[in-house]
SERO-4910 file (N, C-alpha, C, O; in steps of 0.05 Angstrom, whole numbers):
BEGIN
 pado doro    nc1    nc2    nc3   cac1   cac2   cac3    cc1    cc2    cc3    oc1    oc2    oc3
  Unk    A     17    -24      0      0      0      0     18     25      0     37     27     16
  Unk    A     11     45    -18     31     65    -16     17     92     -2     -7     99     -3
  Unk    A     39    104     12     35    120     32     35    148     23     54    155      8
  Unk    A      9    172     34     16    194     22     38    205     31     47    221     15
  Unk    A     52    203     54     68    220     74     77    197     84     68    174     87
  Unk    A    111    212     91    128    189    104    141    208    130    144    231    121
  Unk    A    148    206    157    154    219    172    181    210    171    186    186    164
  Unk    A    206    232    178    235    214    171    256    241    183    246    263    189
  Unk    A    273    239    184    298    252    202    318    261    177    332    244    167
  Unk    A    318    288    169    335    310    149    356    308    161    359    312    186
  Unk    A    379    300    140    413    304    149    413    321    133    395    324    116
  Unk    A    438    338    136    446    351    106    476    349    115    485    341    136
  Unk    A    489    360     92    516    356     95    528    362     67    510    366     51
  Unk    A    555    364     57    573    368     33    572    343     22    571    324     37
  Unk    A    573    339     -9    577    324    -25    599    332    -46    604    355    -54
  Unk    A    612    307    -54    635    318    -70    616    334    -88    615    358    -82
  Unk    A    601    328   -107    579    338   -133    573    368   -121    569    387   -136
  Unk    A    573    370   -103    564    397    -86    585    421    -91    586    443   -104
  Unk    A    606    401    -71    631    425    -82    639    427   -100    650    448   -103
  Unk    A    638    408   -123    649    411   -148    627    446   -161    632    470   -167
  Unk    A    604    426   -158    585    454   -166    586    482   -157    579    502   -169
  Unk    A    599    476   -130    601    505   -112    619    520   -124    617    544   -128
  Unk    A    639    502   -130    674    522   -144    654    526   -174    650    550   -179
  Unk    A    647    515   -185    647    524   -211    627    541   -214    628    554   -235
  Unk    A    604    547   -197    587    572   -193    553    572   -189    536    564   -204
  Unk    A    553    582   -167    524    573   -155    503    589   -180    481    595   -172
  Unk    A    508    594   -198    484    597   -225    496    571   -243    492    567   -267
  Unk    A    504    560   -232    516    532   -256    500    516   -255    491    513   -233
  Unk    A    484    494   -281    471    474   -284    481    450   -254    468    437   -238
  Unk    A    508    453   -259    522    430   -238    513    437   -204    500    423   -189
  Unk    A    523    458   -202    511    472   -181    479    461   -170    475    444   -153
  Unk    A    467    471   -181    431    469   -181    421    433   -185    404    423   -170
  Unk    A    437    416   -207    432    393   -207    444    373   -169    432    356   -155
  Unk    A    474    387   -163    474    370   -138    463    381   -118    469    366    -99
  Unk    A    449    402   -110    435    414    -88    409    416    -94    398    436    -85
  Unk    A    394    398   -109    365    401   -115    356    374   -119    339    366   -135
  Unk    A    377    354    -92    372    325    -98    366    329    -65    375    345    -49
  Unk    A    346    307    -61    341    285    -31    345    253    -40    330    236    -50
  Unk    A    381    255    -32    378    228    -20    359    215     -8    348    225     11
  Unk    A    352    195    -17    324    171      5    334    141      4    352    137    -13
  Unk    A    327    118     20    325     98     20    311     85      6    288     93     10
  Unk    A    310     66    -12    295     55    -37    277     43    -21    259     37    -37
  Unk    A    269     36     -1    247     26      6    226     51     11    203     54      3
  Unk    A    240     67     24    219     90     29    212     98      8    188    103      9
  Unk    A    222    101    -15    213    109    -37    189     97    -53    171    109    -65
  Unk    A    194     58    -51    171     47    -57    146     57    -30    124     66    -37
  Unk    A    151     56     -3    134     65     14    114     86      0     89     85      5
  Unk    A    126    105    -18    110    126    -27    106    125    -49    103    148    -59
  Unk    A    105    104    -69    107     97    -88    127    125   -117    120    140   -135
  Unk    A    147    118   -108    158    137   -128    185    132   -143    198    116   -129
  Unk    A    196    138   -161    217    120   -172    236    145   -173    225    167   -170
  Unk    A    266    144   -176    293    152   -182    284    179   -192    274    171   -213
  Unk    A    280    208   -193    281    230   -197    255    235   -195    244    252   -210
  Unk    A    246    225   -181    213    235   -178    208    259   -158    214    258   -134
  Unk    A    197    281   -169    203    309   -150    185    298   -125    165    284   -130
  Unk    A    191    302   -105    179    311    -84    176    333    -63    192    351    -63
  Unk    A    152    331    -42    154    361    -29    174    356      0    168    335     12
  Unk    A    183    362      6    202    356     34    197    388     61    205    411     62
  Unk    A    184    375     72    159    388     97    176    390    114    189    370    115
  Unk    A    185    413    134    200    410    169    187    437    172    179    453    155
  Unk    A    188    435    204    169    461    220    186    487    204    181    510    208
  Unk    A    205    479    188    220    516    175    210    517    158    216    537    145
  Unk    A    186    496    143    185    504    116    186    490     96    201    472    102
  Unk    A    178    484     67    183    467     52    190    467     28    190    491     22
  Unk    A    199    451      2    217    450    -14    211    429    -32    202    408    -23
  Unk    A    214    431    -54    211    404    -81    235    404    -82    250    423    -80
  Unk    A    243    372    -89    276    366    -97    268    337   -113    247    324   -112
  Unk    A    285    332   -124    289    305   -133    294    277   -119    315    271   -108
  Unk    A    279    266   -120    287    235    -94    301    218   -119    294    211   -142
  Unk    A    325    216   -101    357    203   -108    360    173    -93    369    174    -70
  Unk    A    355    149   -102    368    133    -83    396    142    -77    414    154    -88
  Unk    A    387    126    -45    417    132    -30    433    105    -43    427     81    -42
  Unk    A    454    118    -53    487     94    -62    497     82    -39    507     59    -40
  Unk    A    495     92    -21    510     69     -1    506     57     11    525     52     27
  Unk    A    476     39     15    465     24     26    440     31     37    429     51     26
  Unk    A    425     20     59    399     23     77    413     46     91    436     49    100
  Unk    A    384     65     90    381     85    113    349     87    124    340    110    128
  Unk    A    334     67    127    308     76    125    304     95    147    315     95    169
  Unk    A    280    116    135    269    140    154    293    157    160    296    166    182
  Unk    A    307    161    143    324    182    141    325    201    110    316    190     90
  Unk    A    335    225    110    342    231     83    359    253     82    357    272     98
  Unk    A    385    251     53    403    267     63    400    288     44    393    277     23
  Unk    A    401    316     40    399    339     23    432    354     29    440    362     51
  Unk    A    442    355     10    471    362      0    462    396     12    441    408      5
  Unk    A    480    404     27    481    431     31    477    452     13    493    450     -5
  Unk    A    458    474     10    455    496    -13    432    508      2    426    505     25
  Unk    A    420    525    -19    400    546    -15    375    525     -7    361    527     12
  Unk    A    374    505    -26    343    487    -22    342    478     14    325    483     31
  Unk    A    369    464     15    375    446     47    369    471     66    356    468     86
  Unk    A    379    495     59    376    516     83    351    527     80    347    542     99
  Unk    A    333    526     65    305    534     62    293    515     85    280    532     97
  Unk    A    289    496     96    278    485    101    296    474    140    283    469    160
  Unk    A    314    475    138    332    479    164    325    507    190    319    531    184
  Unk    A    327    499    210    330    524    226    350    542    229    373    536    230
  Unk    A    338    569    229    365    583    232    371    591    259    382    613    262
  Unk    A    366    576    280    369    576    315    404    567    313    415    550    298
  Unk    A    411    576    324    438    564    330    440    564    360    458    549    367
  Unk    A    430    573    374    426    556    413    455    565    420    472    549    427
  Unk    A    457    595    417    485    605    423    511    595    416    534    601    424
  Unk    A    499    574    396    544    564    390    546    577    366    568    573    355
  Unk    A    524    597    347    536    611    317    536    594    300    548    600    280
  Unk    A    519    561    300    523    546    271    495    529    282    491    517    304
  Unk    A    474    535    253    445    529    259    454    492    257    476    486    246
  Unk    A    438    470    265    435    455    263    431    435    239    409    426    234
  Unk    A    451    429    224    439    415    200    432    394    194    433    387    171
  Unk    A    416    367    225    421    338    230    409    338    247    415    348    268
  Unk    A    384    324    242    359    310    263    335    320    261    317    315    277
  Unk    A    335    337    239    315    360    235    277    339    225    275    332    202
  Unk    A    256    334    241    241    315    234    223    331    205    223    355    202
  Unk    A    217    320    195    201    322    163    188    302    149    189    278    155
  Unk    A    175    311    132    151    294    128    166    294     90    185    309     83
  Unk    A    160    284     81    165    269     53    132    263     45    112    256     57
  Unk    A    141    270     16    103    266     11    108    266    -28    115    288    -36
  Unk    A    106    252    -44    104    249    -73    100    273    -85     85    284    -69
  Unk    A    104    290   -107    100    317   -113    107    319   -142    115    340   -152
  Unk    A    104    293   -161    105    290   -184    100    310   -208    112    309   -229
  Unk    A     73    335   -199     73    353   -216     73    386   -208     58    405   -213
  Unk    A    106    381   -187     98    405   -175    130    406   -181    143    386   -174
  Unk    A    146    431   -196    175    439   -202    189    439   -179    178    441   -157
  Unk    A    216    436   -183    246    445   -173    247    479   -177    249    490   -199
  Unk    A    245    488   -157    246    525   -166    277    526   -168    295    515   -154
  Unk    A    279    542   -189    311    547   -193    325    566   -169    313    570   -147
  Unk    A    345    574   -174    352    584   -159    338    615   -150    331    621   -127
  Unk    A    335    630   -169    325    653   -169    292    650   -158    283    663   -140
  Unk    A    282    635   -170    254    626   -167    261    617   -126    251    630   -108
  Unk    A    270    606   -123    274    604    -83    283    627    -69    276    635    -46
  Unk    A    294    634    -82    306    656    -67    288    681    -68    289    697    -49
  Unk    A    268    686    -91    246    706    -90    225    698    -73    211    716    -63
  Unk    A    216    664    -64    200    657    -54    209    662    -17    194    669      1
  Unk    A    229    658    -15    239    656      6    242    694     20    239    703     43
  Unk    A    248    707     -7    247    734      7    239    758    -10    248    780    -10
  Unk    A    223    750    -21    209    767    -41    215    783    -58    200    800    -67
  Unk    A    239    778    -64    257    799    -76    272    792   -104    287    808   -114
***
């Protein structure tokens, strides 16, 4: 039976694909292709019935975001999912940092939910949504 909503635990973190994109320039195709991915666990993915680049919406109390669901390469993670550090990962992250100066990017709870005909906002397109500008 496939599930509308999956409840699951946001990592984020650097990916080589990330930094490569980062040096070569956050308006770069490369750029936008590795920070507009959610790693997932292939089961969770059948859980929600959805296959290898299937956009979805990715829900946390900051807010939410369409990205691409990526099986994860390196094995089982079920009820987890990882989003490569950028503008998308921090849309959706807190910006509390609890006095140490670096917001939290690991344990963050979120909901996952299928979003097959709803876009990846580009860069410009998030960043206007995010601050109107």
């Amino acid at each position: 039976m496939v599930q509308q909503k999956l409840h699951v635990t946001l990592l984020t973190g650097r990916t080589i694909e990330q930094g490569v994109g980062k040096e070569a320039g956050k308006a770069t195709k490369g750029y936008f292709e590795s920070t507009t991915m959610c790693y997932m666990d292939i089961c969770d993915m059948k859980k929600l019935g959805i296959k290898n680049k299937t956009n979805i919406l990715v829900t946390t109390p900051n807010g939410a975001v369409v990205l691409r669901a990526v099986k994860y390469p390196r094995g089982a993670m079920p009820s987890m999912i990882y989003i490569p550090y950028g503008p998308w990962a921090n849309s959706i992250v807190s910006n509390e940092t609890t006095s140490i100066g670096m917001p939290s990017f690991r344990g963050t709870p979120a909901e996952v939910e299928a979003a097959p005909d709803k876009p990846v906002l580009s860069l410009k397109e998030l960043l206007k949504s995010q601050f109107g500008k």
